[in-house]
C-alpha positions in Angstrom: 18.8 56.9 -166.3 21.6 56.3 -163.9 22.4 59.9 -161.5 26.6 60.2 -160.7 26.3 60.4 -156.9 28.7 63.4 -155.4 31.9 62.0 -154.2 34.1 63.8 -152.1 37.2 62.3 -153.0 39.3 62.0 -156.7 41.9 59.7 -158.4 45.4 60.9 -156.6 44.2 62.2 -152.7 45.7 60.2 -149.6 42.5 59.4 -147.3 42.3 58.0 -143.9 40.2 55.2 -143.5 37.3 55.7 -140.7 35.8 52.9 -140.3 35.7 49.1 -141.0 38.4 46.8 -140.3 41.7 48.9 -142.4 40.5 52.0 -139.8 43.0 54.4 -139.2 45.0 53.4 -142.5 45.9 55.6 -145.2 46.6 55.0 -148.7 46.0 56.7 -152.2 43.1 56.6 -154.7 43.1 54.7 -157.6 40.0 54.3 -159.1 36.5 56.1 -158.4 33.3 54.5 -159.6 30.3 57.6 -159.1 27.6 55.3 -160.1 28.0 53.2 -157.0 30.1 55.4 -154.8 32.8 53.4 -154.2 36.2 53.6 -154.5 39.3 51.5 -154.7 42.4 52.5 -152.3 45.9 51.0 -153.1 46.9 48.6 -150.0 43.5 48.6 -148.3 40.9 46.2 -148.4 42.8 43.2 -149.8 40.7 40.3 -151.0 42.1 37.0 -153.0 41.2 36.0 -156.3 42.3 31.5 -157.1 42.8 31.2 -160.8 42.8 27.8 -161.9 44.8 26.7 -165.1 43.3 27.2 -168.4 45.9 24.2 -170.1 48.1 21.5 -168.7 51.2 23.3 -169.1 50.2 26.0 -167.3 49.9 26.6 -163.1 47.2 27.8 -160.7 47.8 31.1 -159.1 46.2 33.0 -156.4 45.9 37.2 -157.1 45.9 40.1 -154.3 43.2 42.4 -155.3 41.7 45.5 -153.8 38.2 45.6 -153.6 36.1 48.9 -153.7 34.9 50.8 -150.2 32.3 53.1 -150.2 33.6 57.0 -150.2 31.7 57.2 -146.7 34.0 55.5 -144.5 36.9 57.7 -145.9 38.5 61.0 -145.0 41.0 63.1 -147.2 44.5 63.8 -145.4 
């Protein structure tokens, strides 16, 4: 059995970033996973994803994605 940890923070709220490399930037909540405790922030901690085609007629493409920081290193505005 799988426990929902407590998160402080819910789909919608600005938060402040506290630590880590995007410290000191803001931006709003997406998406909350309670099982791990992390959550994804829009604009803050971009990663890249490299698609490859899947047929000939179609072209590679690189995606921007945001990863998931843990609620820790987060403050609501």
């Amino acid at each position: 059995m799988v426990k929902n940890k407590k998160v402080h923070v819910k789909v919608g709220d600005e938060v402040t970033i506290i630590s880590g490399s995007y410290k000191n930037q803001t931006g709003e909540v997406r998406q909350v996973n309670r099982k791990t405790g992390k959550v994804i922030v829009q604009g803050i901690n971009l990663k890249f994803k490299h698609a490859k085609p899947t047929t000939e007629n179609e072209i590679g493409e690189i995606k921007q994605l945001e990863a998931p920081i843990h609620h820790s290193n987060m403050k609501v505005n």
